[in-house]
C-alpha positions as CSV (number, residue, x, y, z in Angstrom):
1,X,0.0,0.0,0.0
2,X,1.1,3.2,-1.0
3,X,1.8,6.2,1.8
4,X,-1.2,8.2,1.8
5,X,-0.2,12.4,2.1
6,X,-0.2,13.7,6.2
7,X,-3.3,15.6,5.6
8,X,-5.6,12.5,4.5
9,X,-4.0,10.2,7.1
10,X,-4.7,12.3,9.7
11,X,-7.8,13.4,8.9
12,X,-8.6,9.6,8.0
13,X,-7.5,8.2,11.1
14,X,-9.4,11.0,13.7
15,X,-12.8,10.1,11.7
16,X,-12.0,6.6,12.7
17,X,-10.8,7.3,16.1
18,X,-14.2,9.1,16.5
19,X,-16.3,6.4,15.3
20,X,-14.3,3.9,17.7
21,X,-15.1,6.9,20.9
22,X,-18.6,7.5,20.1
23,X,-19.3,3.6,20.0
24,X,-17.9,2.8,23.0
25,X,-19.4,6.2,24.8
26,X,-22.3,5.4,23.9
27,X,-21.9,2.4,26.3
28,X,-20.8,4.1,29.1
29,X,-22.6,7.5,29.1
30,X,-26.0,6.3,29.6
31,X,-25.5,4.3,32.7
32,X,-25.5,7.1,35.2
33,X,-28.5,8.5,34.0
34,X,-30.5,5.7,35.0
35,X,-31.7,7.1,38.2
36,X,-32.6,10.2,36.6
37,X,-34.7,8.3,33.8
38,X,-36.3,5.9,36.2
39,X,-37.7,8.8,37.7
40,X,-38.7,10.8,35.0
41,X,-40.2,8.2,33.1
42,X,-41.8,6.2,36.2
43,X,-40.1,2.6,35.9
44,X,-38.7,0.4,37.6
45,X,-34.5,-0.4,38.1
46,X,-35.7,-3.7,35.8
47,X,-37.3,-1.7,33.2
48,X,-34.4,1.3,33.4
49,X,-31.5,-1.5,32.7
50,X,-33.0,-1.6,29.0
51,X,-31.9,1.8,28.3
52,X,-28.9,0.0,28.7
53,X,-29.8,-3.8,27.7
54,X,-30.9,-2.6,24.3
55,X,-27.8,-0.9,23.1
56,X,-25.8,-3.9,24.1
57,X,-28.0,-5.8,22.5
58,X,-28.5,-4.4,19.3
59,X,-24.4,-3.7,19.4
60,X,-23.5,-7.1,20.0
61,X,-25.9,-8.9,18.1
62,X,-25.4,-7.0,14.7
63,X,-21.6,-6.0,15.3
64,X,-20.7,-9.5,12.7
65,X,-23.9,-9.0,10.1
66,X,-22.4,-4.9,10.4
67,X,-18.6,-5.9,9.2
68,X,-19.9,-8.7,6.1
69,X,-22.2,-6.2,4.9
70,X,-19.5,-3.5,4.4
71,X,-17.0,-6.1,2.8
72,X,-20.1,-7.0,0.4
73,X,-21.1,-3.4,-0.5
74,X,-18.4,-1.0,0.9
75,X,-17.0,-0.4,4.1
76,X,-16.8,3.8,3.6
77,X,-20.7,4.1,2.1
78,X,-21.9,1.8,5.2
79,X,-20.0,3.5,7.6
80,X,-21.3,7.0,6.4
81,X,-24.6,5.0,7.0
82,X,-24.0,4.3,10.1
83,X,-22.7,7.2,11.3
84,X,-26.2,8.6,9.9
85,X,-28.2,6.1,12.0
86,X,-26.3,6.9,15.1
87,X,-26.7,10.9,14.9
88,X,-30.8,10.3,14.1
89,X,-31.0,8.1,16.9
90,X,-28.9,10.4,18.9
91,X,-31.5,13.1,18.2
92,X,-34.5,10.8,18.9
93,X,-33.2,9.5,22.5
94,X,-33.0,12.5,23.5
95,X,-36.7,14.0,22.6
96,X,-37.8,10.7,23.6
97,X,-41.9,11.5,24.8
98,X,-41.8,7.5,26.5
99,X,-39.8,5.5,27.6
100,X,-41.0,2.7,25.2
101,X,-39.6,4.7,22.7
102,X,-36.3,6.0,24.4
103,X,-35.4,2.3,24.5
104,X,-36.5,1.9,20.6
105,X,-34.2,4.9,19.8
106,X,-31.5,3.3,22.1
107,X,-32.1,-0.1,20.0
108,X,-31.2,1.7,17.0
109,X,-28.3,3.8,18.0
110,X,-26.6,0.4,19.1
111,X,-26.9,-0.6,15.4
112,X,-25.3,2.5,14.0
113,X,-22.4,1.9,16.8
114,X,-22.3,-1.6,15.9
115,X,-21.5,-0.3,12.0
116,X,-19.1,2.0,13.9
117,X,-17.7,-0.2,15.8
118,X,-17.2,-3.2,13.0
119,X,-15.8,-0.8,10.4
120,X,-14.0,1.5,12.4
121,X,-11.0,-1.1,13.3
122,X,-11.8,-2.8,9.3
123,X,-10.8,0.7,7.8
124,X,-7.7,1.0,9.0
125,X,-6.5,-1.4,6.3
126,X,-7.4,1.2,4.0
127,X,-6.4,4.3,5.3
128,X,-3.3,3.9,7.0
129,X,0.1,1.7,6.1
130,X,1.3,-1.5,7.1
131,X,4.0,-0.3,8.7
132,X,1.7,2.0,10.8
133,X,-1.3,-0.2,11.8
134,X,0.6,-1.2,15.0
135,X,0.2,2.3,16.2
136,X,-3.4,3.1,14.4
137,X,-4.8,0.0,16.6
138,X,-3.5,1.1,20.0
139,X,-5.0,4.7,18.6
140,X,-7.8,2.9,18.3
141,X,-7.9,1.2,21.7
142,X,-6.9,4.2,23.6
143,X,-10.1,6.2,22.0
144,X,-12.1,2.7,22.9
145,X,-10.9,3.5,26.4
146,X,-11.3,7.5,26.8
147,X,-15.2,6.5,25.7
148,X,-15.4,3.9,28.2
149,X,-13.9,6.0,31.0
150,X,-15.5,9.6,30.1
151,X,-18.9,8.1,30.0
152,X,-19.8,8.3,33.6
153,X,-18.4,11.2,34.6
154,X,-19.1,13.5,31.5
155,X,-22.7,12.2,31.7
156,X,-22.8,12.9,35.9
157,X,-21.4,16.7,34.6
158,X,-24.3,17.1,32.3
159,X,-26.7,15.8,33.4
160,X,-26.1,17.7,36.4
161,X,-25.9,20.9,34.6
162,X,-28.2,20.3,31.4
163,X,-30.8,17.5,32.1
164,X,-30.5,13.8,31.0
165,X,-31.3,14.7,27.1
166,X,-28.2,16.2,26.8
167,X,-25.9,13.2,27.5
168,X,-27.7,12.1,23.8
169,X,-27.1,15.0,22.8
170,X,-23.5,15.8,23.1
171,X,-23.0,12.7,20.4
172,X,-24.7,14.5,18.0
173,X,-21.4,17.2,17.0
174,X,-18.9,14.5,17.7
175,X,-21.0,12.4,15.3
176,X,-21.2,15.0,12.3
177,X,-17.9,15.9,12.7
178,X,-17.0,11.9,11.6
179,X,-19.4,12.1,9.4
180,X,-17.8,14.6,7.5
181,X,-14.1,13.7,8.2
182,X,-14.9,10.3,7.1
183,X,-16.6,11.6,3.8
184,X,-14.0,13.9,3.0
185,X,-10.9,11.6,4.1
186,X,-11.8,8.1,3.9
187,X,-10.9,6.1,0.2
188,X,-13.8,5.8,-2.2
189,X,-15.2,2.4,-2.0
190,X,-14.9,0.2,-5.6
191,X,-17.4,-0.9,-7.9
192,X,-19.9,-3.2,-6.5
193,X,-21.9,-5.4,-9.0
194,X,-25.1,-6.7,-8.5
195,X,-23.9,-10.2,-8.1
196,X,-21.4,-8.6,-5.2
197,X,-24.1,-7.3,-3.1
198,X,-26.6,-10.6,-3.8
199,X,-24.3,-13.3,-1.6
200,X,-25.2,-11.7,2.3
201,X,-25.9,-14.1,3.9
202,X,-29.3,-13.2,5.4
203,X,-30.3,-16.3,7.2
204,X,-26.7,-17.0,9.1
205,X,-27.5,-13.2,10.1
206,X,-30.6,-13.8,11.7
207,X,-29.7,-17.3,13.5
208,X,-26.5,-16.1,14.6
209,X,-28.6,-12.2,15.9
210,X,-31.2,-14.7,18.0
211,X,-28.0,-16.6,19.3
212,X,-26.3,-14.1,20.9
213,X,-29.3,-12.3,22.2
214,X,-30.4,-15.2,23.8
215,X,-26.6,-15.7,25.2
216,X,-26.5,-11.8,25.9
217,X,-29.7,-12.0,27.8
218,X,-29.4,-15.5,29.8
219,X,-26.4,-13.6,30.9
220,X,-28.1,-10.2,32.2
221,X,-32.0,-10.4,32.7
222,X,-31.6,-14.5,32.4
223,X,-29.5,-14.2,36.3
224,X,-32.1,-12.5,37.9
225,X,-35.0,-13.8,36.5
226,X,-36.5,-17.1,37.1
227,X,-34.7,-20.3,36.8
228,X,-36.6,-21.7,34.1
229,X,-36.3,-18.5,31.9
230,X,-32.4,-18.5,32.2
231,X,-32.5,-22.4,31.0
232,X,-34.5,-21.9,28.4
233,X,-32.2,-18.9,27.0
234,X,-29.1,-21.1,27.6
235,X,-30.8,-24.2,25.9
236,X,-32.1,-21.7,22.7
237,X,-28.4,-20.3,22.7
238,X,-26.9,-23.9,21.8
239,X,-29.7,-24.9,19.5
240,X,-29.0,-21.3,17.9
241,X,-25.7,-21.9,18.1
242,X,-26.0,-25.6,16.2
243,X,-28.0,-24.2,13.7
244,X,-25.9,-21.7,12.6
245,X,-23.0,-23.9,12.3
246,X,-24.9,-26.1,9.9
247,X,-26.4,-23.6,7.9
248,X,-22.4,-21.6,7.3
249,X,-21.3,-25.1,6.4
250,X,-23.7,-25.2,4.0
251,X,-24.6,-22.2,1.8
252,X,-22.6,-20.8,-0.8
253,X,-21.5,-17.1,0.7
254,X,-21.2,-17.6,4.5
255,X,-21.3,-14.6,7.0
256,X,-18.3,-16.2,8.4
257,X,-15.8,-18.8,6.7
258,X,-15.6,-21.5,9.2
259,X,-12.5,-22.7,7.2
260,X,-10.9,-19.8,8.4
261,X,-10.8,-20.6,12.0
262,X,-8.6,-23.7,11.2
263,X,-6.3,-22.4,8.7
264,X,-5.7,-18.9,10.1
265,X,-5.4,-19.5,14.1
266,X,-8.4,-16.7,14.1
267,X,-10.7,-18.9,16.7
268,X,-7.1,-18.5,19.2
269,X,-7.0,-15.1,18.5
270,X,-10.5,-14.5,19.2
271,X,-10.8,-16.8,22.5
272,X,-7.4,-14.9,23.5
273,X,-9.8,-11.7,23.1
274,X,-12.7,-12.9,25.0
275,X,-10.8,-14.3,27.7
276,X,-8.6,-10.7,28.3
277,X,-12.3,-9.0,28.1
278,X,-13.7,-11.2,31.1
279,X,-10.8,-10.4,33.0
280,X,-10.6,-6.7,32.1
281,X,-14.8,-6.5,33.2
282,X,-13.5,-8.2,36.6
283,X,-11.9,-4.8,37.9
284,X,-15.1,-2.9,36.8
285,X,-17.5,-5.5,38.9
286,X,-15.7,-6.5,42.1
287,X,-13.1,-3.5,42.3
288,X,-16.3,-1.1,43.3
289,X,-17.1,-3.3,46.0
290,X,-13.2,-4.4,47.3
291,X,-12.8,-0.5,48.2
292,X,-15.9,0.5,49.7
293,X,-16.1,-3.2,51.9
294,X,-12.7,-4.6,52.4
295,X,-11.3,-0.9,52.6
296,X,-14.0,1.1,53.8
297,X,-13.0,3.7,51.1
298,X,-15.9,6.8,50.7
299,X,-17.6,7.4,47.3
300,X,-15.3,10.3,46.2
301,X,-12.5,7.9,46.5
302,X,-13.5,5.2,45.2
303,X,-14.2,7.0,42.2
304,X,-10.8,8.5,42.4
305,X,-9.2,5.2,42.5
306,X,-11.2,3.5,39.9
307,X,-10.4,6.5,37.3
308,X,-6.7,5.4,37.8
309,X,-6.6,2.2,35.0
310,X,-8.8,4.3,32.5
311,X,-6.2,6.7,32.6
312,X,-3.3,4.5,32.5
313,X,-5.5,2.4,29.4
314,X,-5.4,5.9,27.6
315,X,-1.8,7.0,28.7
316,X,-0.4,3.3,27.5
317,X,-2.5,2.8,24.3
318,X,-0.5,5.0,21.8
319,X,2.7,3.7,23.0
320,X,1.8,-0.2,23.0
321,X,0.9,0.5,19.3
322,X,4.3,1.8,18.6
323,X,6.3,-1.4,20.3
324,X,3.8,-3.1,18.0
325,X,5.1,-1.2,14.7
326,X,8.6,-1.9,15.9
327,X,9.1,-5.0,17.4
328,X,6.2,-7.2,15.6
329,X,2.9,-8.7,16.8
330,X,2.9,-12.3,18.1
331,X,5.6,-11.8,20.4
332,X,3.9,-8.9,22.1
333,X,1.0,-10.8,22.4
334,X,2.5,-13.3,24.8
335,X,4.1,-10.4,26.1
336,X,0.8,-8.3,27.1
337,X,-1.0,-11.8,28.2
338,X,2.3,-12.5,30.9
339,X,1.7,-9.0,31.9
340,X,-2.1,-9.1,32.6
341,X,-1.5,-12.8,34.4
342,X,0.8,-10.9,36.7
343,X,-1.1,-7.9,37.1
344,X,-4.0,-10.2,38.2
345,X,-2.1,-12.1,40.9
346,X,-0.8,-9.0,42.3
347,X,-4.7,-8.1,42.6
348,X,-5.1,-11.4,44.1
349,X,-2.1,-11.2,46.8
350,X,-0.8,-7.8,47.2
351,X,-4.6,-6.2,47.3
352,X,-5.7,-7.5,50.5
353,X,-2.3,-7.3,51.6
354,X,-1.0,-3.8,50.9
355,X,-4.5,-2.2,50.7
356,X,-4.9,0.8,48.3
357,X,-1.6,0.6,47.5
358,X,-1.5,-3.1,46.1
359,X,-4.7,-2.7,44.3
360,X,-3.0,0.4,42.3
361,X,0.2,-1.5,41.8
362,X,-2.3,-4.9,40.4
363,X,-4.0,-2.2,37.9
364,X,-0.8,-0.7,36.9
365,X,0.4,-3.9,35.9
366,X,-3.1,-5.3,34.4
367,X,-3.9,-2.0,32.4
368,X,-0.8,-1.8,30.5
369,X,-1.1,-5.2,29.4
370,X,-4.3,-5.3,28.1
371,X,-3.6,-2.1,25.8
372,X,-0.1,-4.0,24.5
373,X,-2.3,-7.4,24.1
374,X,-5.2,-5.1,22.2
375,X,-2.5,-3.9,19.8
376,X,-0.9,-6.4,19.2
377,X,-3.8,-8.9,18.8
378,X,-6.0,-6.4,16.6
379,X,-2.8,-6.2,14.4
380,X,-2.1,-9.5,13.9
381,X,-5.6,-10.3,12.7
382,X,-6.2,-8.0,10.3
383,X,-3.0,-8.7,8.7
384,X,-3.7,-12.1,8.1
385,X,-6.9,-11.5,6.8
386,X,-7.4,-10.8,3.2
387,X,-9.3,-7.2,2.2
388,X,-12.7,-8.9,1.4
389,X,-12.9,-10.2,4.5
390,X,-12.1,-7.0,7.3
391,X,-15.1,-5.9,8.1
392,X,-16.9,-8.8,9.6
393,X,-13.1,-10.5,11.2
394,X,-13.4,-6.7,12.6
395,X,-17.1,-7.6,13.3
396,X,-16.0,-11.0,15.3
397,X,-13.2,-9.1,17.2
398,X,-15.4,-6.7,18.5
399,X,-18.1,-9.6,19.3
400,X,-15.4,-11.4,21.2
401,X,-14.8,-8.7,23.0
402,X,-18.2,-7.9,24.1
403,X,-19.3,-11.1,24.9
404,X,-16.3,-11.4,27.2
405,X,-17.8,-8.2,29.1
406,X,-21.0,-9.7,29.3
407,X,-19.3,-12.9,30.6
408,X,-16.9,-11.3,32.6
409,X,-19.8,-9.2,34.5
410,X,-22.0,-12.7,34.9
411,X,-19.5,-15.2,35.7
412,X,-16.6,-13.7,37.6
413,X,-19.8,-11.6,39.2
414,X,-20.6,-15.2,40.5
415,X,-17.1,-16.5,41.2
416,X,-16.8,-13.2,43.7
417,X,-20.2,-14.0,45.2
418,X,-19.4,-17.5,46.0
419,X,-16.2,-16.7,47.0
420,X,-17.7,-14.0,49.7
421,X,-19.9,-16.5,50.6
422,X,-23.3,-13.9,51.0
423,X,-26.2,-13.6,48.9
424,X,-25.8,-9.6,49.7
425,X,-22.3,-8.6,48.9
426,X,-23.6,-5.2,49.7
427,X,-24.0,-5.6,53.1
428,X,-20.7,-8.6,53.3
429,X,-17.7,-8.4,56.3
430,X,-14.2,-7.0,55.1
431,X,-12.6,-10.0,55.7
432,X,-15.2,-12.0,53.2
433,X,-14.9,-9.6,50.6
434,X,-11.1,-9.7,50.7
435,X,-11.3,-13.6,50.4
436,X,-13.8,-13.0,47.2
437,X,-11.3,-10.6,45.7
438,X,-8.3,-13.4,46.2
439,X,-10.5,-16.2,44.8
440,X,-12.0,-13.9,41.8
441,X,-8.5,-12.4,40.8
442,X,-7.0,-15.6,41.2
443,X,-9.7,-17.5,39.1
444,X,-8.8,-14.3,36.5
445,X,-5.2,-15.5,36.5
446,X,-6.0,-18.8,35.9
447,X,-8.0,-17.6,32.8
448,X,-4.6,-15.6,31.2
449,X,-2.1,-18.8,31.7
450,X,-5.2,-20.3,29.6
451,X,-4.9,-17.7,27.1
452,X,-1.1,-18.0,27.3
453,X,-1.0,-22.0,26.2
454,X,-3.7,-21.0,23.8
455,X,-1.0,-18.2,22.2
456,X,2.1,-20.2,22.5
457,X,0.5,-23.4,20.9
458,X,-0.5,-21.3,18.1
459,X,2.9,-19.7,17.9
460,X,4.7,-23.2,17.8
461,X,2.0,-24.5,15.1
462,X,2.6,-21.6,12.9
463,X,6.4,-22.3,13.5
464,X,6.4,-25.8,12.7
465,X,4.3,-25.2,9.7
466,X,6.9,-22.9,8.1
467,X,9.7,-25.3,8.8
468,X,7.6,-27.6,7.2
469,X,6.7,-24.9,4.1
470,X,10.6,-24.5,4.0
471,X,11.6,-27.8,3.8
472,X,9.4,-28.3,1.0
C-alpha cells in the first residue's frame, strides 16, 4: 500500500478514532443516568436497565452482520450510513416523549455503533500503512478507552448541569464531525456489482442475531429472572448456536468462513480476546465493591481510585501500538497476556495485603497489558486477513470482545459471590470480601495462563508449519 499524504491520514484516522469513541461512549454515558430516567419516566430499576440492555444488545448482536455487509457493499458508504443512523438516533433519545420509545431509539443507535464499531477497526486497512497499523490499533484502543472512561463522569457533569437529554445530545457534533471527516478523508469504495451485493448471507444473520441475544440476555435479565427463563435462553443459545453452524457449512456465501478458523489461528485469536475482556470487566465489577467493603473507602475515593486504570488504558494505548510497529505482533501478544496474568495475581495477593496501595500497583500492571495485548492482537488479525474479509473479522473481534464483558460481568460476578460466601455482597464483612477478591482475581489468572497456552501453541504451530513450508 502506497503512503497516503499527512493531511488525509490524519484526517482519516481521527474520523475513525471518533467512530471507535462514540461507540464505545455510547456504552458508558448512559449508565449514570438511569436514576434520573427511572424517575422521570416512572419505571422500575428492571425496566431502566433496557436503556442500557438494548444498546448492548443491538451492538453485539449485529456487530458481525455490520462488518460482512460492508465487505459486500463498501465499508466507507456503510460507515457513512451508520454514522447517519447513530446521529438520528442520537436526536431521537434525547426528545424521547416515553420510555418505550427511548429504548427503541437506544435499540437503533446500538446498530449505528455496531456499524461503527465493525468498520471502524476494518478501515484502518485502507487508510493507514502496514507499517503503521501497530500504532493506528493502540490509537484505536486508547479512544475505545477514553469513551469507556468519560462516560460516567461527562454524563454525571451534564446531566447535572443540562438535564439527561443532553448526554444524547453531546454525540450528536462529535457524530457530524466523523461524518464529515470520514466523507471527506476516507478512500472511495470500488465498484460493486449486483452479483457482489446478492451473496449476504441473510439467514446466518438472523440465526446467529437470536444466538447471541439469547446468550447476551441468559447472561443479564436471564441471572435475575427465574430459573426456568435462564434455562430456556441457555438451551435456545446452543440450539441457535448448532444451527448456525450447519447452515455456514452449507450455503454458498457464508457470513463467516468456518475454514478460516482452522487455517488462520483466528478462533485463538478471538478466544485470546474474550478471555482478556472477562478479565478486564473483573476490575469494573468487584473492584467497586473491594474498596468500599474490604477498605472502607468513601464514594469520592473510590471514584478516584477506579479513574486510575482508564487513565493508564489511555496513557499506554498509543505507545503499546508503537512497540507493536517496531518489534512485531505475536511476540507482544505473549508479552501483554504474561503481563495481565501478573497484574491479576498482584490483585489477588498484594490487594488485600497492601490495601490501596497493592490494588493500584495490580492495575498498573493489568492496564498496561491489556492495551499491549489489544495492539498487538488487533494487528495481527487483520493482517492475516485478506481485504474482502475485514469488516466482519473486525465484526468478530469486537463480538469477542463484548461477549467477554457480558461474561466477565456474569461469571466472575458469581465467582466473587461465591467466593464471599453472602447472597448480599452489599452488606458482606471485610474479611469475606477480601477472600472473594483473592479467589476472583485468582480464578482471572488462571484464565490468562489459559490464554497464554492457547497463544504459544498457536505460535509453535505456525512455527512448525513454516519449517515444514521451508523444507518443501
Amino acid at each position: 500500500m502506497h503512503e497516503r499524504p499527512a493531511p488525509m491520514f490524519h484526517g482519516a484516522l481521527v474520523g475513525l478514532c471518533l467512530c471507535i469513541l462514540l461507540s464505545s461512549l455510547g456504552t458508558s454515558i448512559a449508565n449514570v443516568a438511569l436514576p434520573s430516567l427511572a424517575s422521570v419516566f416512572s419505571a422500575s430499576f428492571e425496566q431502566v436497565q433496557w436503556i442500557v440492555l438494548a444498546y448492548l444488545l443491538a451492538m453485539t448482536t449485529l456487530v458481525v452482520s455490520a462488518g460482512r455487509l460492508g465487505d459486500i457493499i463498501g465499508r466507507r458508504r456503510l460507515l457513512l450510513a451508520g454514522l447517519f443512523l447513530f446521529t438520528a438516533a442520537s436526536a431521537c433519545c434525547a426528545m424521547a416523549p416515553t420510555f418505550a420509545l427511548l429504548v427503541a431509539a437506544r435499540a437503533v443507535q446500538g446498530l449505528g455503533a455496531a456499524v461503527m464499531a465493525a468498520l471502524g477497526m476494518a478501515m484502518v486497512g485502507e487508510a493507514v500503512s502496514k507499517e503503521r497499523t501497530g500504532s493506528a490499533m493502540g490509537l484505536l484502543g486508547t479512544m475505545s478507552a477514553v469513551g469507556t472512561a468519560l462516560g460516567p463522569s461527562l454524563g454525571g457533569f451534564l446531566i447535572s448541569a443540562l438535564g439527561w437529554r443532553s448526554i444524547f445530545l453531546v454525540n450528536i457534533p462529535l457524530s457530524v464531525l466523523a461524518f464529515c471527516l470520514a466523507g471527506r478523508f476516507l478512500p472511495a469504495d470500488g465498484d460493486k456489482s449486483q452479483h457482489v451485493r446478492s451473496r449476504f448471507d441473510s439467514l446466518g444473520t438472523l440465526l446467529l442475531a437470536a444466538t447471541l441475544a439469547s446468550y447476551a440476555l441468559a447472561m443479564t435479565t436471564g441471572r435475575s429472572a427465574s430459573g426456568w427463563i435462564g434455562t430456556g435462553l441457555m438451551l435456545a443459545t446452543v440450539i441457535g448456536g448448532g444451527l448456525f453452524l450447519l447452515v455456514e457449512a452449507r450455503v454458498r456465501s457464508p457470513l463467516i468462513q468456518l475454514a478460516a478458523f482452522r487455517s488462520e489461528g483466528l478462533s485463538v485469536n478471538l478466544a485470546t480476546s474474550a478471555l482478556v475482556a472477562t478479565v478486564m470487566m473483573t476490575t469494573f465489577v468487584v473492584g467497586p465493591f473491594y474498596l468500599a467493603r474490604a477498605l472502607a473507602l468513601d464514594e469520592a475515593v473510590i471514584g478516584v481510585v477506579m479513574a486510575v486504570g482508564p487513565v493508564i488504558s489511555i496513557a499506554s494505548g498509543v505507545f503499546a501500538g508503537r512497540i507493536v510497529d517496531r518489534l512485531g505482533a505475536p511476540r507482544l501478544i505473549l508479552v501483554g497476556l504474561a503481563e495481565m496474568a501478573l497484574g491479576a495475581i498482584v490483585l489477588s495477593a498484594a490487594g488485600p495485603a497492601f490495601g490501596v496501595a497493592g490494588y493500584l500497583a495490580g492495575i498498573a500492571v493489568l492496564t498496561p497489558g491489556y492495551q499491549l495485548f489489544q495492539a498487538a492482537n488487533n494487528t495481527a488479525v487483520m493482517a492475516s486477513i485478506p481485504a474482502d474479509r475485514r469488516g466482519v473479522t473486525s465484526g468478530l473481534i469486537t463480538l469477542s470482545r463484548n461477549l467477554g464483558l457480558i461474561t466477565g460481568a456474569s461469571a466472575m460476578g458469581a465467582v466473587f459471590h461465591l467466593a464471599a460466601g453472602t447472597g448480599d455482597i452489599a452488606k458482606a464483612a471485610a474479611q469475606a470480601v477480601s477472600f472473594g477478591m483473592e479467589a476472583t482475581f485468582g480464578t482471572a489468572a488462571l484464565l490468562m495462563v489459559a490464554a497464554i497456552i492457547l497463544a504459544a501453541g498457536t505460535r509453535v504451530a505456525a512455527g512448525r508449519a513454516g519449517q515444514a513450508q521451508d523444507s518443501h
